[in-house]
NUNUVO-460768 format. One record per residue: x, z, y of N, C-alpha, C, O in turn. Coordinates in steps of 0.02 Angstrom, whole numbers. Atoms other than C-alpha are relative to their C-alpha. Example, Ala and Ser with C-alpha at 12.3 -4.5 7.8 and 13.67 -1.06 7.14 Angstrom:
<atoms>
+--------+--------+--------+--------+--------+--------+--------+--------+--------+--------+--------+--------+
!    n_u !    n_w !    n_v !   ca_u !   ca_w !   ca_v !    c_u !    c_w !    c_v !    o_u !    o_w !    o_v !
+--------+--------+--------+--------+--------+--------+--------+--------+--------+--------+--------+--------+
!     45 !      0 !    -59 !    615 !    390 !   -225 !     45 !      0 !     60 !     97 !     33 !     59 !
!    -42 !     -3 !    -59 !    684 !    357 !    -53 !    -39 !     37 !     55 !    -14 !     45 !    110 !
+--------+--------+--------+--------+--------+--------+--------+--------+--------+--------+--------+--------+
</atoms>
This chain:
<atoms>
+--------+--------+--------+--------+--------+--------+--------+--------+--------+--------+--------+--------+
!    n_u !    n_w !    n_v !   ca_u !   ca_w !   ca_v !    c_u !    c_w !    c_v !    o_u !    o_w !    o_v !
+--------+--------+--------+--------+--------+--------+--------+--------+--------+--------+--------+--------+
!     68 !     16 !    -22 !  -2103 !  -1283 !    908 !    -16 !     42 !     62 !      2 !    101 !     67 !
!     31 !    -27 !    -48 !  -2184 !  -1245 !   1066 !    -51 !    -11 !     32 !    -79 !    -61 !     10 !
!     83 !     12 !    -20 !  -2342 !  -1247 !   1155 !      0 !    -70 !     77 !     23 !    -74 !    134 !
!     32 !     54 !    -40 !  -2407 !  -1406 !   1234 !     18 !     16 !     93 !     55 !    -10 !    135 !
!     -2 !    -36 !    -78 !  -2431 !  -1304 !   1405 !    -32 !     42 !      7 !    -93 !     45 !     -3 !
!     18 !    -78 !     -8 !  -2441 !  -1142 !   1440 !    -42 !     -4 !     69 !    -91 !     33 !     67 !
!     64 !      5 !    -28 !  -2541 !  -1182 !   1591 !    -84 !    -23 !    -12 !   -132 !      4 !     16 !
!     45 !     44 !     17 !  -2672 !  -1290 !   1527 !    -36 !     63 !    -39 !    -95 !     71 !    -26 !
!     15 !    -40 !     51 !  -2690 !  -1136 !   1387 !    -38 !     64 !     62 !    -96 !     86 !     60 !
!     24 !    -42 !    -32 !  -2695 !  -1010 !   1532 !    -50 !    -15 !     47 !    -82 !     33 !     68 !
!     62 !     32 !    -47 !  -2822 !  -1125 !   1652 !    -54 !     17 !    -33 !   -100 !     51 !     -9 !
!     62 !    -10 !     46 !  -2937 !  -1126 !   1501 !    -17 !     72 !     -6 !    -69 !     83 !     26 !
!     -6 !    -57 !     17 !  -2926 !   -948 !   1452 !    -38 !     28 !     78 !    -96 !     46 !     72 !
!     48 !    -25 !    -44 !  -2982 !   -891 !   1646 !    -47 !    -48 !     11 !    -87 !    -13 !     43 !
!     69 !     36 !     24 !  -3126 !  -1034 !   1630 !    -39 !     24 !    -40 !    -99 !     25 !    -27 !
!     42 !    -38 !     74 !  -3185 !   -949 !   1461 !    -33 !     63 !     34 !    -93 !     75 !     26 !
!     -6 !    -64 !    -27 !  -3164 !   -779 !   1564 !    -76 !     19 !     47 !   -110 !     70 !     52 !
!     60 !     -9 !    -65 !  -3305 !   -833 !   1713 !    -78 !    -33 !    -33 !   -137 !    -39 !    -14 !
!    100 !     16 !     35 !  -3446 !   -895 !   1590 !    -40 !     64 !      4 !    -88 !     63 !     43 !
!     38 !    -54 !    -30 !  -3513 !   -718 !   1589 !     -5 !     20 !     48 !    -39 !     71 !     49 !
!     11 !    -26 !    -62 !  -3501 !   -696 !   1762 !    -48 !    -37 !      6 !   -101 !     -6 !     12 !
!     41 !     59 !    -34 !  -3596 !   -865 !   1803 !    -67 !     22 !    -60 !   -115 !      6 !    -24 !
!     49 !     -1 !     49 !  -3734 !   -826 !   1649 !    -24 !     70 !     19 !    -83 !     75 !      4 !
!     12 !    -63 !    -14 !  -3744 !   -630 !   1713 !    -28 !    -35 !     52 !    -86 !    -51 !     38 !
!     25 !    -10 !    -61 !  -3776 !   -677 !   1889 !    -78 !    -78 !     -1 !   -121 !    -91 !     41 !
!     59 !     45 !      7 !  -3901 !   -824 !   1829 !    -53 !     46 !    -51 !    -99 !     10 !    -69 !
!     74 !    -59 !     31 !  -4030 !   -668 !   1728 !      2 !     51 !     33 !    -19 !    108 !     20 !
!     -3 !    -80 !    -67 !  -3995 !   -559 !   1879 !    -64 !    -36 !     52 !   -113 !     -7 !     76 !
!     24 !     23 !    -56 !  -4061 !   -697 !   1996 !    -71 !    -22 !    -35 !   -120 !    -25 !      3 !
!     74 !      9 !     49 !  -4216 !   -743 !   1843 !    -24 !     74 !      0 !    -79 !     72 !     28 !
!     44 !    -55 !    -15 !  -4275 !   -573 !   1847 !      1 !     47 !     66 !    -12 !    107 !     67 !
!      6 !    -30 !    -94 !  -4264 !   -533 !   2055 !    -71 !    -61 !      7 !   -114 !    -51 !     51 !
!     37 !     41 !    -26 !  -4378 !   -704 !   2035 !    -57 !     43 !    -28 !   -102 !     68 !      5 !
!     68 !    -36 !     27 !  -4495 !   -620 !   1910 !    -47 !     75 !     33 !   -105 !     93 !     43 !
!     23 !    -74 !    -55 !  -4504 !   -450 !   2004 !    -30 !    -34 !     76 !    -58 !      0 !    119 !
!     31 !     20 !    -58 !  -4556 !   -560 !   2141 !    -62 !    -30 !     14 !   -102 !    -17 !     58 !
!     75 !      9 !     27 !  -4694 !   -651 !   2075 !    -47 !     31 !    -24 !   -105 !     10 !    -20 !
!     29 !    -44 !     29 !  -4751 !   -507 !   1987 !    -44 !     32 !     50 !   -100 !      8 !     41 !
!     37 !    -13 !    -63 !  -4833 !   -428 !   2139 !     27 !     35 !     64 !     77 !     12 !     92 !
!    -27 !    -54 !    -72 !  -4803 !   -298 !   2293 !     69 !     23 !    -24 !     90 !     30 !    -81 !
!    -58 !    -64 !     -9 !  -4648 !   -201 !   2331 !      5 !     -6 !     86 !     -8 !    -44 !    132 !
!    -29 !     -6 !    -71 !  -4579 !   -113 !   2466 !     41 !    -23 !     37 !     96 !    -17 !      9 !
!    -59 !     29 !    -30 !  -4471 !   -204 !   2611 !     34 !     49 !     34 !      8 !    105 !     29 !
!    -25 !    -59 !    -59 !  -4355 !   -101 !   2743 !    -33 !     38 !     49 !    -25 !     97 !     64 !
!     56 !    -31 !    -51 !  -4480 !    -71 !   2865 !    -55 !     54 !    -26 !    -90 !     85 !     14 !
!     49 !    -34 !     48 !  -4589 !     25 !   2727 !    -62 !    -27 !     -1 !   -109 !     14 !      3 !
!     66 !     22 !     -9 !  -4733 !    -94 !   2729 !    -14 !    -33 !    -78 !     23 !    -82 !    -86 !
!     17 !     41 !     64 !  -4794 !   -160 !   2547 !     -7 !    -69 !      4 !    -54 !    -74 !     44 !
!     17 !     66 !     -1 !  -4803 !   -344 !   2539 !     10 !    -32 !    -70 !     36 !     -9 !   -121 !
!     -2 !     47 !     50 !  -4816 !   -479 !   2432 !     45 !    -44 !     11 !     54 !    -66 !     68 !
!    -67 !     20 !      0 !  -4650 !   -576 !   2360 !    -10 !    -91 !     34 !    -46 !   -136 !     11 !
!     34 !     58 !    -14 !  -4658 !   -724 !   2455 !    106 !    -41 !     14 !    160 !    -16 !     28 !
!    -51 !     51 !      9 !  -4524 !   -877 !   2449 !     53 !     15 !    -62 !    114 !     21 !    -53 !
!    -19 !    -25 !     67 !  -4480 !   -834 !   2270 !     19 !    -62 !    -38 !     36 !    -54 !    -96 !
!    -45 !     71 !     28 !  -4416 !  -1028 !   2227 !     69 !     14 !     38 !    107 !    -35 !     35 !
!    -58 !     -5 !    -35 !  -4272 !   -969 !   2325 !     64 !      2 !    -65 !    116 !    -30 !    -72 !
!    -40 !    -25 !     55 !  -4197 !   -896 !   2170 !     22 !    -43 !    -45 !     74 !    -32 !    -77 !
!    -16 !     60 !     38 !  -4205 !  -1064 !   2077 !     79 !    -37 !     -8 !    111 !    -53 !    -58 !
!    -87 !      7 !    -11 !  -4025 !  -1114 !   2157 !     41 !     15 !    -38 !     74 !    -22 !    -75 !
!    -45 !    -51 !     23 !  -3939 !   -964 !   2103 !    -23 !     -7 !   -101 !     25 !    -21 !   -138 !
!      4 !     27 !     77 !  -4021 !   -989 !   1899 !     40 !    -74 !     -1 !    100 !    -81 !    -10 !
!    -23 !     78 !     -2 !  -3992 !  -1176 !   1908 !     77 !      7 !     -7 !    114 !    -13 !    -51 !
!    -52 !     -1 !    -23 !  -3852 !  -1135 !   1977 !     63 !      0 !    -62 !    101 !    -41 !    -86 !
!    -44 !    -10 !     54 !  -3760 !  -1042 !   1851 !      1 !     18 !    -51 !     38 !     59 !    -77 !
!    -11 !     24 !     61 !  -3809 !  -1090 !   1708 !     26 !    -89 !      6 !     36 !   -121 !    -46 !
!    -24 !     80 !      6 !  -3753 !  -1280 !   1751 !     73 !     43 !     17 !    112 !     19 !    -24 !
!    -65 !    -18 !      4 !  -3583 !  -1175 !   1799 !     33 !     12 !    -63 !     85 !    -12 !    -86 !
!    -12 !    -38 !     81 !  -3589 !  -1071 !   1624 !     11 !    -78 !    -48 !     50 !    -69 !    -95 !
!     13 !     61 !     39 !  -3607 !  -1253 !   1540 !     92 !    -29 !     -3 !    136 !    -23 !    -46 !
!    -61 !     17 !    -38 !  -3458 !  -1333 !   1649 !     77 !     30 !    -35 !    127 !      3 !    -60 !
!    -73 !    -36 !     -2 !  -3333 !  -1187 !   1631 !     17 !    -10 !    -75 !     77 !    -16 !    -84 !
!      2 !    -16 !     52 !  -3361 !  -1186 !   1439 !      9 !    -94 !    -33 !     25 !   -110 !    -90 !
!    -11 !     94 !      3 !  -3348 !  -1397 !   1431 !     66 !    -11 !     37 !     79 !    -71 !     26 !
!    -34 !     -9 !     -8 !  -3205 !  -1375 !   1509 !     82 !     32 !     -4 !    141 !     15 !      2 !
!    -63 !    -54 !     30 !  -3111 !  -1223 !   1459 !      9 !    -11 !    -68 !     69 !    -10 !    -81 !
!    -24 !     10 !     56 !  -3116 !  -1255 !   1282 !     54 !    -44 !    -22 !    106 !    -30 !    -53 !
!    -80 !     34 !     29 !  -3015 !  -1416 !   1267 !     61 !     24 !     30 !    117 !     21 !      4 !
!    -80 !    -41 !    -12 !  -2895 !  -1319 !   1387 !     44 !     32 !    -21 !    104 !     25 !    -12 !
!    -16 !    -44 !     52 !  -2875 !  -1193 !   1274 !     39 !    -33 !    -66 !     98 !    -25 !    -83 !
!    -50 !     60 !     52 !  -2847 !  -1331 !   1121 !     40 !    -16 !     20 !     92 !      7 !     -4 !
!    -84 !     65 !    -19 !  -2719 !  -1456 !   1211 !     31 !     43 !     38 !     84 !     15 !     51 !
!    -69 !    -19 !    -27 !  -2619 !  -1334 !   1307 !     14 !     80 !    -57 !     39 !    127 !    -25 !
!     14 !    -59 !     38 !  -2631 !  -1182 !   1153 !     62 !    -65 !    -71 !    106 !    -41 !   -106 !
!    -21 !     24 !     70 !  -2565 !  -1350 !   1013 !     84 !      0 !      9 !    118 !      0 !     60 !
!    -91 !    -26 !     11 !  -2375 !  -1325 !    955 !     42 !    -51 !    -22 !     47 !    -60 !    -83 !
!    -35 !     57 !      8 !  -2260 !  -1473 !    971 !     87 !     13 !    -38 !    125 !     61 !    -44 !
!    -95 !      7 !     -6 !  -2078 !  -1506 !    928 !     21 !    -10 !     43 !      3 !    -57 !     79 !
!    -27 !     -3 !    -48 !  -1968 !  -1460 !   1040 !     59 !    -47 !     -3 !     96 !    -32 !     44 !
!    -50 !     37 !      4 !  -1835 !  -1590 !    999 !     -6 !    -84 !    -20 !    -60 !    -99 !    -46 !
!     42 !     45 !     22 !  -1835 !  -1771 !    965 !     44 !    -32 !    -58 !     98 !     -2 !    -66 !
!    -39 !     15 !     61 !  -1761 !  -1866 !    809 !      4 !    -93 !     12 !    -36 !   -127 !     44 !
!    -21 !     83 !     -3 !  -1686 !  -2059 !    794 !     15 !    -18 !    -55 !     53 !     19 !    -87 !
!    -24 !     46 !     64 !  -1660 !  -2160 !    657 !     61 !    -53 !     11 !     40 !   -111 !     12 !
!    -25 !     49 !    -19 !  -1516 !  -2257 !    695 !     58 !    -55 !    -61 !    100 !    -37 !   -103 !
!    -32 !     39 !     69 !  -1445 !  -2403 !    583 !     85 !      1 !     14 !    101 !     12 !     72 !
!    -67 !      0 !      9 !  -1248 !  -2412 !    545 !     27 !    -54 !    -44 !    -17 !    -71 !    -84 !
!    -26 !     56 !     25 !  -1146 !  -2551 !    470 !     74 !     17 !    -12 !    111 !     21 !     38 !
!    -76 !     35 !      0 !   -970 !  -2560 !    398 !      7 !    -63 !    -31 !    -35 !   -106 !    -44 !
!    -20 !     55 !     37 !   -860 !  -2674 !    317 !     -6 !     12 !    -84 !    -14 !    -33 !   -125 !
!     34 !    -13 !     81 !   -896 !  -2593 !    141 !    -60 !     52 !     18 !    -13 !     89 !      4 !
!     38 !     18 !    -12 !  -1045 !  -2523 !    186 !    -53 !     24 !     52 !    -27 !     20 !    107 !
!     72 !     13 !    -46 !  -1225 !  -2491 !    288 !    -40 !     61 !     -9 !    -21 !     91 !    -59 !
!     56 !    -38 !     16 !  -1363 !  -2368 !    289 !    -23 !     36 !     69 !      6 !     14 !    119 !
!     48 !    -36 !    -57 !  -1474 !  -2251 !    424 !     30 !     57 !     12 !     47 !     97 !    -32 !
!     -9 !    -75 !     -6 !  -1427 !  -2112 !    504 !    -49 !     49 !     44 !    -79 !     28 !     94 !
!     58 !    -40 !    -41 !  -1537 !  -1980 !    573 !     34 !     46 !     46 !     68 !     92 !     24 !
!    -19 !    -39 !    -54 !  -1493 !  -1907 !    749 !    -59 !     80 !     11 !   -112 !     79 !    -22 !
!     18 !    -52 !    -16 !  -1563 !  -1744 !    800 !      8 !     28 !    101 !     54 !     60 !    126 !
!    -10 !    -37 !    -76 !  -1584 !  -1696 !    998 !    -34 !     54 !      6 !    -93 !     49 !    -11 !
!     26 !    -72 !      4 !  -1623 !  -1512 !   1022 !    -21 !     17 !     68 !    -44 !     73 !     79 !
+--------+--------+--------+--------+--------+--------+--------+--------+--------+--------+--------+--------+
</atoms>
């Protein structure tokens, strides 16, 4: 027995790997929006202002959580169909005939 495909197993496996990246950097970019709506902070120049174009951040959420979804709709059956364990050989049934008599024989290819 051996595995389906060891790529398919290892594609999935770094797919599984980047859902917490894409789900980290989508409650990084939900609370830079909230700190922005929330009111003042300081910019570079040292002047207080108010957070202004704060739908910007929408992208980057949206973003990756429809990634986190993807990689994880994805990586799983990768994981199944190249992780399942086949036979590595194949088998024949083949019929035989004499003059006294007949029956099946079973081949084996390894």
């Amino acid at each position: 027995m051996e595995r389906h495909s060891t790529g398919m197993m290892a594609g999935g496996i770094v797919m599984l790997s980047f859902i917490p990246v894409a789900l980290l950097a989508s409650l990084i970019a939900d609370s830079e929006q909230t700190a922005c709506k929330g009111g003042t902070y300081l910019t570079t120049d040292g002047v207080y202002t108010k957070g202004t174009d704060c739908g910007a951040y929408d992208k980057t959420i949206y973003g990756g959580l429809v990634a986190g979804v993807v990689l994880m709709g994805v990586g799983i059956p990768l994981v199944i169909i190249g992780g399942k364990k086949e036979p590595v050989g194949t088998m024949r049934v083949t019929p035989w005939a004499t003059r006294n008599a007949g029956g099946l024989a079973l081949h084996v290819d390894l």
